[in-house]
C-alpha atoms as one frame of an Amber mdcrd trajectory, in Angstrom:
protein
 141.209  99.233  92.145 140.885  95.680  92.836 137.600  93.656  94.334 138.370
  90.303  96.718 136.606  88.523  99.548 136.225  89.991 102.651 138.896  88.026
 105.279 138.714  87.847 109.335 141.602  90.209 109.421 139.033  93.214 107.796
 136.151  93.034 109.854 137.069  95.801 112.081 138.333  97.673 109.195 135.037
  97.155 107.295 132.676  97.834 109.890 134.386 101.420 110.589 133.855 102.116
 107.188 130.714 101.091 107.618 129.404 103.181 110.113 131.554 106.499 108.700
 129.201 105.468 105.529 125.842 105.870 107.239 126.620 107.903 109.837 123.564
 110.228 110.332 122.205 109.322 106.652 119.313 107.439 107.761 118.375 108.375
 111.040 120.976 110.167 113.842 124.241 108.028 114.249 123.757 104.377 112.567
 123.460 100.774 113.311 124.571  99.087 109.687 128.169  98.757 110.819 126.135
  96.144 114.076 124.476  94.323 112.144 127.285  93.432 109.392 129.255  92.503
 112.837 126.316  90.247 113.880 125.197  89.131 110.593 128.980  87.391 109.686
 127.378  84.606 112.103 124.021  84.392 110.653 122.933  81.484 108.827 121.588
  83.285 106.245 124.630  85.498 105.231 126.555  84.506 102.324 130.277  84.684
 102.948 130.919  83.935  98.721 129.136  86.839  98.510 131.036  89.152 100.861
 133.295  91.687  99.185 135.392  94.311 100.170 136.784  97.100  97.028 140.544
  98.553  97.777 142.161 101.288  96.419 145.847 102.109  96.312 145.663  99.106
  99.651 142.700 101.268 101.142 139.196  99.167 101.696 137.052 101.759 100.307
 133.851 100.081  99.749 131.729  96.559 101.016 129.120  95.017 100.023 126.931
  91.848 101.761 124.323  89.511 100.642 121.950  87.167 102.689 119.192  84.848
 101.704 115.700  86.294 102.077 112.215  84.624 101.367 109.237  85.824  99.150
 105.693  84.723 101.027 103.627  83.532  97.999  99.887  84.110  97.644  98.898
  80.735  99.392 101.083  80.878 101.775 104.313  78.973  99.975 107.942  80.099
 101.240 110.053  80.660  97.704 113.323  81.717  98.030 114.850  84.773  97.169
 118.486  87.305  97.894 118.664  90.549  99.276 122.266  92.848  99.906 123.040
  95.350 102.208 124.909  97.363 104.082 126.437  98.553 100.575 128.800 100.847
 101.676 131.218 103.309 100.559 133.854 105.678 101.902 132.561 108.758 102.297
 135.836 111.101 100.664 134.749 108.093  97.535 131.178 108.661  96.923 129.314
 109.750  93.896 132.606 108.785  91.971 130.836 105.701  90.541 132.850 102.973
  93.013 129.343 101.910  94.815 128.071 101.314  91.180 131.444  98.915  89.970
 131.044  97.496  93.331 127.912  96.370  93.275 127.666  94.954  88.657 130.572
  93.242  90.294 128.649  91.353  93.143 125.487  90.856  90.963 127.743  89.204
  88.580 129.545  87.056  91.303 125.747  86.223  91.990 124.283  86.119  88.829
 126.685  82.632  88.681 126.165  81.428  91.867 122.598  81.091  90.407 120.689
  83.634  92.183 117.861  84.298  90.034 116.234  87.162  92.327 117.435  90.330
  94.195 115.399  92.839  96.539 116.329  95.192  97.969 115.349  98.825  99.586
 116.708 102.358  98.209 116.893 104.849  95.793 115.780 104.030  92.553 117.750
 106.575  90.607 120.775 104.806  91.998 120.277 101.336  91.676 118.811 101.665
  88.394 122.115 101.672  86.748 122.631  98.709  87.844 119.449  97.292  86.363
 116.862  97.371  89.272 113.084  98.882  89.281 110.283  98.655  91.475 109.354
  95.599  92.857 105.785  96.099  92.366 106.401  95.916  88.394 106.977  92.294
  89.207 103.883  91.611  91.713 106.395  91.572  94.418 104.660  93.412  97.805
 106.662  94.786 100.385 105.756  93.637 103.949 104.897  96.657 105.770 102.786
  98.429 103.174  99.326  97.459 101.493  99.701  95.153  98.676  98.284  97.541
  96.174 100.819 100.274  97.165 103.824 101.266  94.952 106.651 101.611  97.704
 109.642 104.097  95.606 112.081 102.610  98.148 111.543  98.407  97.429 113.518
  97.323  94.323 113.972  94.092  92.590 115.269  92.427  89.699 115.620  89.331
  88.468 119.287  88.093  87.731 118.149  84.678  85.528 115.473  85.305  82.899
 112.080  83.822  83.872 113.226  82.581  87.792 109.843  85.128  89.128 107.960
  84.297  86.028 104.077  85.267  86.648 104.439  84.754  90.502 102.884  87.233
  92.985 104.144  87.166  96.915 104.903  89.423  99.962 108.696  90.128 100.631
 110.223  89.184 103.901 113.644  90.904 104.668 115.790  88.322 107.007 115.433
  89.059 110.911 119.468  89.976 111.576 118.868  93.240 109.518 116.881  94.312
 112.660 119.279  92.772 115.456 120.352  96.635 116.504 116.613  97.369 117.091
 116.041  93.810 118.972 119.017  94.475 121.292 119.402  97.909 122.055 122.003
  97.541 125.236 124.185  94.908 123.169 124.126  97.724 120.251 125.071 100.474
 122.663 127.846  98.287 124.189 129.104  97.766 120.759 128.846 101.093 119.345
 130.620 102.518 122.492 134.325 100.307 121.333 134.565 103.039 118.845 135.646
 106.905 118.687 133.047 108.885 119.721 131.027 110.612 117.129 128.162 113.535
 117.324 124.643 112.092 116.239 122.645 114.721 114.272 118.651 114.958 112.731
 118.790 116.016 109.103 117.159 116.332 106.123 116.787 112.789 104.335 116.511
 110.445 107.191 114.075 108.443 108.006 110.380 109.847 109.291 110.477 107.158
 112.437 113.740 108.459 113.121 112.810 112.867 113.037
């Protein structure tokens, strides 16, 4: 198994493996694998921070971080990290590569001096890896009420005491919605690869059933 940087010559690579990834797990057919390809361009990605895990030569996993921005009660911009698409092969899953993958990263980020991670999904994943609910820390997300526990927002703090006593209101970065902004460009996109059958199941998203 080996981790590196992601290079030009993957992208297409990676963004297959992408979309095979979340392929109906969210809502029917997916639109992670558009906006890694848009996000490479974004000011706010972070290409030290853009790794791709191989096995036996294989890219079997990827994993992105951007810059995000915490809204603090009185209005103050302080800055914060966020990750995602985190994705794995699907024949590799629930083998513990997403979970390497990603201590790996943090690490990587933990000494680029990130002090603070968010991040939405499922808690009794990404608690291995040391996350918990962002509310613990007085950190809101944006589309719920302040005073709401959201299962799905997670945080943690990579250096000791960066958050400290702080309270604020989460904003993810724009690109992770570019798919949603620009429906034809997605669909323009998504039709350069094989064809694949969208499906509803269990799992996915309410907005999406």
């Amino acid at each position: 198994m080996n981790i590196r940087l992601e290079q030009p010559k993957d992208y297409r690579e990676v963004e297959n493996l992408t979309r095979e990834s979340f392929w109906n797990v969210y809502r029917p057919g997916c639109t992670e694998h558009y906006v890694l390809n848009q996000y490479r361009t974004n000011p706010d990605f972070i290409p030290e921070l853009d790794f791709v895990m191989e096995l036996d030569g294989k890219i079997i996993g990827h994993v992105m971080f951007s810059k995000a921005e915490i809204i603090l009660d009185g209005g103050t911009s302080y800055p914060s990290w966020t990750f995602g698409p985190i994705s794995i092969h699907p024949d590799y899953k629930r083998k513990g590569y997403g979970l390497k993958l990603l201590q790996y990263a943090l690490e990587k980020a933990k000494e680029m001096e990130i002090g603070l991670i968010q991040m939405e999904g499922n808690i009794e994943f990404y608690k291995h890896a040391g996350f918990d609910l962002a509310s613990k820390m007085k950190i809101h997300y944006h589309a719920e009420a302040r005073e709401a526990e959201v299962p799905f927002f997670l945080a943690q703090e990579l250096i000791p005491g960066y958050w400290g006593n702080r309270e604020g209101t989460y904003c993810p970065p724009k690109g992770y919605f570019v798919a949603d902004e620009n429906p034809e460009d997605f669909e323009a996109y998504e039709a350069t690869f094989p064809k694949k059958e969208k499906a509803f199941q269990e799992g996915q998203l309410p907005q999406f059933i």
